[in-house]
C-alpha positions as CSV (number, residue, x, y, z in Angstrom):
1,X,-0.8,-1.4,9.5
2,X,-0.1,0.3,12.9
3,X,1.2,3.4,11.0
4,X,-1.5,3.8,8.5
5,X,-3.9,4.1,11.3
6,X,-1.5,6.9,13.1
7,X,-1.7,8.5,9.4
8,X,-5.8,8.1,9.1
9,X,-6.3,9.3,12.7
10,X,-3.4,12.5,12.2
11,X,-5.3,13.6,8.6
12,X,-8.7,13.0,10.4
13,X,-7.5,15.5,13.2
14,X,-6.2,18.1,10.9
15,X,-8.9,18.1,8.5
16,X,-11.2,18.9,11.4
17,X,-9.0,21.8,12.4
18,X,-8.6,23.2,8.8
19,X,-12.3,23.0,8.6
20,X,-13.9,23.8,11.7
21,X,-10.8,26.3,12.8
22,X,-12.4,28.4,9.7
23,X,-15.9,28.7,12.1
24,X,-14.0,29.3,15.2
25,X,-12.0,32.2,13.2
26,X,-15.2,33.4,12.2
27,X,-16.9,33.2,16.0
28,X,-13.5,34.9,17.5
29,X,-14.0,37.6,14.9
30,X,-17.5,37.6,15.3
31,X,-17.9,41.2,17.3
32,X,-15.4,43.1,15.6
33,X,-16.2,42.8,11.7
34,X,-19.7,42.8,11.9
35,X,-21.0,46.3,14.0
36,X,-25.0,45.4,13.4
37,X,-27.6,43.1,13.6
38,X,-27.6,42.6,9.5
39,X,-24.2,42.4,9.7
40,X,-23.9,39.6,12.6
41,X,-26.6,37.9,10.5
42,X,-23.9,37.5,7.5
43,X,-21.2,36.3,9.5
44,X,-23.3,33.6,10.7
45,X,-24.9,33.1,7.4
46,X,-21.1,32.5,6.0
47,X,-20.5,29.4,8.2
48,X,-24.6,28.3,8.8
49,X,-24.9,25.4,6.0
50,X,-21.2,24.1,7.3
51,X,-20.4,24.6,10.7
52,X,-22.1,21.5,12.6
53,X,-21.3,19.1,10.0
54,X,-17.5,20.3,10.5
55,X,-17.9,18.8,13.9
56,X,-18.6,15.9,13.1
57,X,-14.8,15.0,11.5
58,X,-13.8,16.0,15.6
59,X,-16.0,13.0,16.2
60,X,-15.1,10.8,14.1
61,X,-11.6,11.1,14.5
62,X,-12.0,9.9,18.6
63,X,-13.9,6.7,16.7
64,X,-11.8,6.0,14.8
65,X,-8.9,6.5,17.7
66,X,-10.8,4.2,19.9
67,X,-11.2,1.5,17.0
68,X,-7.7,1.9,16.1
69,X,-5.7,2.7,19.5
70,X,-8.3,2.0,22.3
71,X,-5.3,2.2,25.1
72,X,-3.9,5.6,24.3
73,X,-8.0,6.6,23.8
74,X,-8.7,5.7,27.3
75,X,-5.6,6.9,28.9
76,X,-6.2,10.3,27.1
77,X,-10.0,10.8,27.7
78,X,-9.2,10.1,31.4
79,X,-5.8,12.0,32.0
80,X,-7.2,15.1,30.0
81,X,-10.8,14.6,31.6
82,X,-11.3,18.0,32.8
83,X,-10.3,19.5,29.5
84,X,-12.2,17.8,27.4
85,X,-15.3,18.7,29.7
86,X,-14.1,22.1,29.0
87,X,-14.3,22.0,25.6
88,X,-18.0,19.7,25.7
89,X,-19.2,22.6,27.5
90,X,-17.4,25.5,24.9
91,X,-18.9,23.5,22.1
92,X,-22.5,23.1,23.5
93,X,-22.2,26.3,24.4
94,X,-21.3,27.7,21.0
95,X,-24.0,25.7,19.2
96,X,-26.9,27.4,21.4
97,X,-25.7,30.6,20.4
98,X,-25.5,30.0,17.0
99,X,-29.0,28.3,16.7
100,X,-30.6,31.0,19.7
101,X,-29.2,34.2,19.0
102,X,-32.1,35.0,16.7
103,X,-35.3,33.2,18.6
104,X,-36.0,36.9,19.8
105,X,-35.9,40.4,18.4
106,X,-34.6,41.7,22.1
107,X,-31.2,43.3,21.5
108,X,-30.2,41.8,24.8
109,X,-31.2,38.9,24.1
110,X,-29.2,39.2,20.5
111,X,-26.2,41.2,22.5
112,X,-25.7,37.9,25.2
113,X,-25.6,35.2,22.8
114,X,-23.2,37.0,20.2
115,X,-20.9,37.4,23.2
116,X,-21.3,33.8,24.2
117,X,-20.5,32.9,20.4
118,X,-17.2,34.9,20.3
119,X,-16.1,34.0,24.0
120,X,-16.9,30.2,23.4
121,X,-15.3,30.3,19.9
122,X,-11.8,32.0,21.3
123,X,-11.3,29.6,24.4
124,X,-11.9,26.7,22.3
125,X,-9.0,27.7,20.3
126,X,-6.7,27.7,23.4
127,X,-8.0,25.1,24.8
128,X,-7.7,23.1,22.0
129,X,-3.6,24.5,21.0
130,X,-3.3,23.2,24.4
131,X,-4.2,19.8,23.9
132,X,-1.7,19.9,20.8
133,X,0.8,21.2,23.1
134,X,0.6,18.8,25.6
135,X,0.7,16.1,23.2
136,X,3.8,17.6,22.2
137,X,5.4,18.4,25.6
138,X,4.4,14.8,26.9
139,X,2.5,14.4,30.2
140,X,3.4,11.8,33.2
141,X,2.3,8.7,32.2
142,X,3.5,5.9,34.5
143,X,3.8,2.4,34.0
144,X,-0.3,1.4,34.2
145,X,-0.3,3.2,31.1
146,X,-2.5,6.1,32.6
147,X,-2.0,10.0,34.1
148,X,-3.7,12.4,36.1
149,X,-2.9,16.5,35.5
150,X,-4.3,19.4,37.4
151,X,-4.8,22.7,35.1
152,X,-2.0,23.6,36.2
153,X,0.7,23.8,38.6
154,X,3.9,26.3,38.5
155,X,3.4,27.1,34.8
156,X,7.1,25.2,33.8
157,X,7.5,22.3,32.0
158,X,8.9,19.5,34.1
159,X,8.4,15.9,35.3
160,X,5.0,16.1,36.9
161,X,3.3,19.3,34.6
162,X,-0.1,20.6,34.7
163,X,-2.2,20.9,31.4
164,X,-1.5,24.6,31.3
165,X,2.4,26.1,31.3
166,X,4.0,28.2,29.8
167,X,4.7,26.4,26.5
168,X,1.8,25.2,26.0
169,X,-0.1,28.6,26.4
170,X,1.9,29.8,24.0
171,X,1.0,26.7,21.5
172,X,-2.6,27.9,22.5
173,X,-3.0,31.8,22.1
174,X,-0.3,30.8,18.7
175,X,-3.6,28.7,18.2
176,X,-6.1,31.6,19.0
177,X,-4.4,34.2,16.5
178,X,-3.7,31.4,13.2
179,X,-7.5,30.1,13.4
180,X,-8.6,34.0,13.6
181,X,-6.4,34.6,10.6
182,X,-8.2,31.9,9.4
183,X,-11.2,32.6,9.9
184,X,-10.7,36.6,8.6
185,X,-10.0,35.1,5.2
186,X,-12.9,32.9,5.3
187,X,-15.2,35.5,5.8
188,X,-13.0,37.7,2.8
189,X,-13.7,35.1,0.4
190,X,-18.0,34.7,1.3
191,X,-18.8,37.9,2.3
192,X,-19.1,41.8,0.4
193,X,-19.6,45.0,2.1
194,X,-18.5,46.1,5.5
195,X,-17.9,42.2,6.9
196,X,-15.7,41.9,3.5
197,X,-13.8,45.2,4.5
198,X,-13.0,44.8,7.5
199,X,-12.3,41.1,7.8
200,X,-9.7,42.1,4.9
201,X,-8.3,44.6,7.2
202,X,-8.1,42.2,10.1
203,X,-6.4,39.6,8.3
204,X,-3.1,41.9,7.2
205,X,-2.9,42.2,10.8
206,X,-3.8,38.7,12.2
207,X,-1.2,37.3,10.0
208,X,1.4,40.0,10.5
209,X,1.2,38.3,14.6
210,X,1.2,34.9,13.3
211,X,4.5,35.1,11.5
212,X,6.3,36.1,14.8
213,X,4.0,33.5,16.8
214,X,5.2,31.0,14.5
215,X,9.0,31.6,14.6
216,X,8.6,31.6,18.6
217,X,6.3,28.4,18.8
218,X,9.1,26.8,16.7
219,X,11.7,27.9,19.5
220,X,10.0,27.2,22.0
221,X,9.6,23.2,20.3
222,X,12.9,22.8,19.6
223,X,14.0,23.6,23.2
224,X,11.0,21.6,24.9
225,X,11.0,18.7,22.3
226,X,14.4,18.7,20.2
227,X,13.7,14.9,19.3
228,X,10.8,16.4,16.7
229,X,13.0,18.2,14.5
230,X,15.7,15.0,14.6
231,X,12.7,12.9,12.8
232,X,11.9,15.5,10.8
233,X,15.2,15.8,9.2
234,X,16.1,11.9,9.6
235,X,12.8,11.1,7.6
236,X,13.3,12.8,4.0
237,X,9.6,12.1,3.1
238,X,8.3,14.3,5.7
239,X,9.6,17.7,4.6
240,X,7.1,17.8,1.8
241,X,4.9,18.5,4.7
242,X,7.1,21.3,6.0
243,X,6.8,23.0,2.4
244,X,3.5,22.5,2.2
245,X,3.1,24.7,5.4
246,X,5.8,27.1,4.4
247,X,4.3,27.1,0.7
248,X,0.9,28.0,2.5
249,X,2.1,30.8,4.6
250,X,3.8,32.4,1.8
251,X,0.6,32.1,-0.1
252,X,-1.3,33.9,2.7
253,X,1.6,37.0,2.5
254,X,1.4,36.7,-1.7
255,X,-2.8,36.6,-1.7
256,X,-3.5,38.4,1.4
257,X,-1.2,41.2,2.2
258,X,1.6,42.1,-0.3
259,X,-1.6,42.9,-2.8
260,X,-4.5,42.9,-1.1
261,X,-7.5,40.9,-1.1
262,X,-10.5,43.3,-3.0
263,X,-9.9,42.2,-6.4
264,X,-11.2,38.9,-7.9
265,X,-13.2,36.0,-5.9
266,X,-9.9,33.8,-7.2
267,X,-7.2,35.6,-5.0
268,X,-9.9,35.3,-2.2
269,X,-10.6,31.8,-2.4
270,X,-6.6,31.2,-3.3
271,X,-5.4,33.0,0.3
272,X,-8.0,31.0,2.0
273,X,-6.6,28.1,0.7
274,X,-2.9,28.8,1.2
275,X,-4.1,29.2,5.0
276,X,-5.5,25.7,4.8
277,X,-2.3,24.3,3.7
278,X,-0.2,26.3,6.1
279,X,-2.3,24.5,9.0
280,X,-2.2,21.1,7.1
281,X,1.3,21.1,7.0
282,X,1.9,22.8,10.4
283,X,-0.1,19.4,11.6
284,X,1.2,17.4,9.9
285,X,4.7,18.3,10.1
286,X,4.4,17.7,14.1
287,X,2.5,14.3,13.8
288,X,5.7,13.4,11.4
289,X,7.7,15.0,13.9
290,X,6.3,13.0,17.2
291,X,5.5,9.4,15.2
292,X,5.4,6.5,16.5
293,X,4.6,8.2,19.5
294,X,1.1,9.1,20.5
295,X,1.7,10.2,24.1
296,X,4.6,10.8,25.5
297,X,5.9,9.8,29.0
298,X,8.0,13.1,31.2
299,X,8.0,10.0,34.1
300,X,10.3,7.7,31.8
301,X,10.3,6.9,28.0
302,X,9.8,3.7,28.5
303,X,6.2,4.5,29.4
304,X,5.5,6.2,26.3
305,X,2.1,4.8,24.0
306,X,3.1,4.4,20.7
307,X,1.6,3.4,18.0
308,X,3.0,0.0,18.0
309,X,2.0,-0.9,21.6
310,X,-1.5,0.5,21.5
311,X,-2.8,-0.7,18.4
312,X,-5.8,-3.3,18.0
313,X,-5.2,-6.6,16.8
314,X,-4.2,-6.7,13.2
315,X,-7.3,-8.7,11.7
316,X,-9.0,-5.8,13.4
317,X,-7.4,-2.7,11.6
318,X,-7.9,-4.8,8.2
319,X,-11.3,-5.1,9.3
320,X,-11.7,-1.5,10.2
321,X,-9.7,-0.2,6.8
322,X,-12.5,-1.2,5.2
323,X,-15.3,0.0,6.8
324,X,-13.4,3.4,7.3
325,X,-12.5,3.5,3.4
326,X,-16.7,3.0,2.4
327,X,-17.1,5.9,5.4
328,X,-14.9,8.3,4.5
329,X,-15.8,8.1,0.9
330,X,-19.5,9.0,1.4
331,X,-17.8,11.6,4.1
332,X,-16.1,13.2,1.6
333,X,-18.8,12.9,-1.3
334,X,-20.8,14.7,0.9
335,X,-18.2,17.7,2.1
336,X,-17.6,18.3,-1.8
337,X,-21.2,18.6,-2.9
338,X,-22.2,21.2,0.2
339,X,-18.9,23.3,-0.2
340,X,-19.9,23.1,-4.2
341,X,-23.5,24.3,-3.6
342,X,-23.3,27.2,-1.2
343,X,-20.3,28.2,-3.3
344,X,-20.4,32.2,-4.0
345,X,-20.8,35.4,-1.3
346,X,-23.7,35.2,0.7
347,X,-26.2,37.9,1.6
348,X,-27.4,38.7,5.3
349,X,-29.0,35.0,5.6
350,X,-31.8,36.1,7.3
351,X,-34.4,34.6,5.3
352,X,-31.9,31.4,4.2
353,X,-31.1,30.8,7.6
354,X,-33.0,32.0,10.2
355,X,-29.7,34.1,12.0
């Protein structure tokens, strides 16, 4: 039961990353595809009728993380506390912009809260590569079962290590340029015009970054946490995750850049999708990778949560299977009908949307 619930929280967690990564793609690109006011208004149009419900799955993945694992919950929301007020504040902040930006017709006004859209949009991608990173690196947790980081310290990896080093700023600006890819061939498959051009153009070259990125990032894993790639390989089951992701990045070179993007609303929707499994499997490739544990101990191994010594009694998780199945149902009867009705480009969204 323990490992069903890593598996329901880890899909939870990277649905919300396929699915809001697309709007913080879109927000990181924000300034440089659209050069107007009509044009900012159909970039935000593109994402308007989906980006706070996407949100929501961020949500409801900590729930269901505190229903299932209530130990490594607390000892995460309290170790990583300033980084999650970090991103509170980056999304709060993002929100306003989106639902402000067009209250008045003062270009300032306009100017200051697409800025505050894009900045938001592009540290929350860092931040949040971070987060995966130090999930990945481990962090100090002693024997209560708790930790306390500072941002940072000397930037290495080591015993006692802040939130930011050096490998997990590169796990976060990796982060920054695969959700702006993203993002570029969201906006390719539900936009036309100038938007469509240019986020066309931006994604040849987004992507062209993220294939080095990703050969580094690996690296740089192997040598920080060799004992991923040992499960990986010991547990046959999980390398149809690592050809998803591998099937989904050379879907993103086949769709978006060996023959372009500008010719039927079927390759665009196609490379999109290949960019959505390349992070699936990316994700879950590492949660196979770092199962059973959930946080990692650089202090001693022995201090490690894992799944197994963090879960909730038994009758619990049966309890909450249940519940979570009648949820997640309605969760994703939802999803499907809004992705199915706002299917098709979209226009500037001024009078739809008030942006």
């Amino acid at each position: 039961m323990e490992t069903l619930w890593f598996a329901i929280v880890s899909s939870m967690l990277a649905v919300y990353v396929v699915l809001d990564g697309f709007d913080f793609g879109v927000g990181i690109l924000h300034r440089f595809v659209a050069r107007n006011d009509e044009e900012r208004r159909t970039v935000l149009a593109a994402i308007a009728p989906v980006w706070d419900g996407n949100e929501v799955w961020l949500v409801a993945a900590a729930g269901v993380l505190f229903m299932g694992f209530p130990r490594v919950y607390s000892a995460a929301f309290s170790g990583f506390y300033m980084a999650f007020m970090i991103v509170l504040w980056l999304l709060i902040l993002r929100g306003i912009a989106i639902e402000s930006r067009s209250h008045q017709e003062n270009p300032l006004w306009r100017e200051f809260w697409d800025t505050t859209f894009a900045l938001s949009s592009a540290l929350l991608a860092v931040v949040l590569g971070t987060a995966l990173g130090n999930v990945v690196r481990g962090v100090p947790l002693d024997a209560t079962g708790f930790f306390a980081m500072p941002l940072f310290t000397d930037f290495r990896p080591g015993v006692q290590p802040g939130i930011f080093d050096w490998y997990t700023m590169l796990v976060g600006v990796f982060t920054l340029c695969v959700l702006a890819g993203h993002g570029a061939l969201y906006l390719v498959w539900k936009t036309t015009g100038p938007v469509h051009a240019r986020s066309a153009a931006l994604a040849r070259k987004i992507w062209l970054a993220v294939l080095p990125l990703w050969v580094l990032v690996t690296l740089a894993t192997a040598w920080i946490q060799p004992e991923i790639y040992t499960n990986l390989l010991n547990r046959p089951w999980s390398l149809g995750f690592v050809l998803l992701m591998v099937g989904g990045l050379c879907g993103v070179f086949r769709f978006a850049l060996w023959r372009g993007l500008q010719t039927t609303l079927q390759r665009e929707l196609t490379a999109f999708l290949s960019s959505s499994s390349f992070l699936l499997g990316l994700l879950a490739a590492t949660m196979a990778g770092i199962y059973p544990v959930w946080l990692r101990s650089t202090l001693d191994p022995a201090h490690s949560l894992t799944a197994a010594n963090t879960a909730a009694q038994s009758y619990a998780l049966q309890v909450g299977l249940v519940w979570w199945s009648i949820g997640i149902a309605l969760a994703g009867g939802y999803f499907g009908y809004l992705f199915r009705s706002v299917r098709g480009k979209v226009g500037s969204g001024a009078e739809e949307h008030g942006y």
